[in-house]
C-alpha positions in Angstrom: 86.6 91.0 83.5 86.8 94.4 82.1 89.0 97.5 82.4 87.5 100.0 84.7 88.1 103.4 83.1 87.1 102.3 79.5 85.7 98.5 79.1 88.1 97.2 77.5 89.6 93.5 78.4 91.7 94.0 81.3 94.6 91.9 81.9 95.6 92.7 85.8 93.9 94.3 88.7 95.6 97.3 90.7 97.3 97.0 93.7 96.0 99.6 95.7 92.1 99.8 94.6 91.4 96.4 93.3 89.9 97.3 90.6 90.6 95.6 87.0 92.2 97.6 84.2 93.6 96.9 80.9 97.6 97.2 79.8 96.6 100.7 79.1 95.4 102.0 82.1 98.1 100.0 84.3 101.5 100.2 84.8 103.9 98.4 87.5 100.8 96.9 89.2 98.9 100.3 89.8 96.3 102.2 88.3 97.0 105.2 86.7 94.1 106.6 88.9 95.8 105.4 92.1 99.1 107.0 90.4 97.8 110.2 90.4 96.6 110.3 94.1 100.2 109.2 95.0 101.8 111.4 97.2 104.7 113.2 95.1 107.2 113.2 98.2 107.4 109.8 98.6 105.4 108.0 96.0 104.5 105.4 98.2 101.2 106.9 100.3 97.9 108.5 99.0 97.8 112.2 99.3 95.6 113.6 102.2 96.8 117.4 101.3 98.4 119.9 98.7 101.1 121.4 99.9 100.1 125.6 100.0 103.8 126.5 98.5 105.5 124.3 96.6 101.6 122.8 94.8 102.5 119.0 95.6 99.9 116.7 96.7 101.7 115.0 99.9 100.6 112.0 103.0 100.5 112.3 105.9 104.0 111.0 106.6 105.5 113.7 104.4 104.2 116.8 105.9 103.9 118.5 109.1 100.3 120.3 110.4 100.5 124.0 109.5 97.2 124.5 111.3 93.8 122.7 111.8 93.6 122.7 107.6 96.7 123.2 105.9 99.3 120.6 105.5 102.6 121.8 104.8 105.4 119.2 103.0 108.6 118.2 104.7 110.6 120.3 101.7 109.0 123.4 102.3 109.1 123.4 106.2 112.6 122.6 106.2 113.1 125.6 103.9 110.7 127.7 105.3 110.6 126.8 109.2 114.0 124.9 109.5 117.5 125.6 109.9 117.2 128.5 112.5 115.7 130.6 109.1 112.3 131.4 110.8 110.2 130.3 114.1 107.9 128.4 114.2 104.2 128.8 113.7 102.4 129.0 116.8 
């Protein structure tokens, strides 16, 4: 079996792809390419969005539909939308 990203012997297979990968290119049971498509709210999801203010990739769970294509994260429409500060978008 042999490491996905560069061929090397792998020693454990992700926990989110399946895929095997060496010591290098894992870390606490995932990938370092599953890592990155983490959401960065929660850490727990894959991203399905980048957050238009604050830049963070976020899941579903941790963001709120601006509009038919823009995700917004929990953060910013707490800052943005909540708290009585503005209304709401239509």
């Amino acid at each position: 079996m042999r490491c996905y990203i560069c061929g090397a012997p792998a020693k454990a297979r992700c926990s989110r792809c399946g895929q095997p990968f060496c010591e290098k290119h894992i870390s606490g049971g995932v990938c370092v390419l599953c890592r990155e498509a983490l959401c960065m709210r929660c850490g727990e999801r894959f991203a399905v969005a980048t957050c238009p203010y604050c830049g963070r990739i976020i899941c579903e769970n941790c963001s709120k539909q601006l509009n038919p294509v823009v995700r917004i994260c929990l953060d910013c429409w707490d800052r943005i939308y909540g708290r009585g500060r503005a209304s709401t978008p239509q």
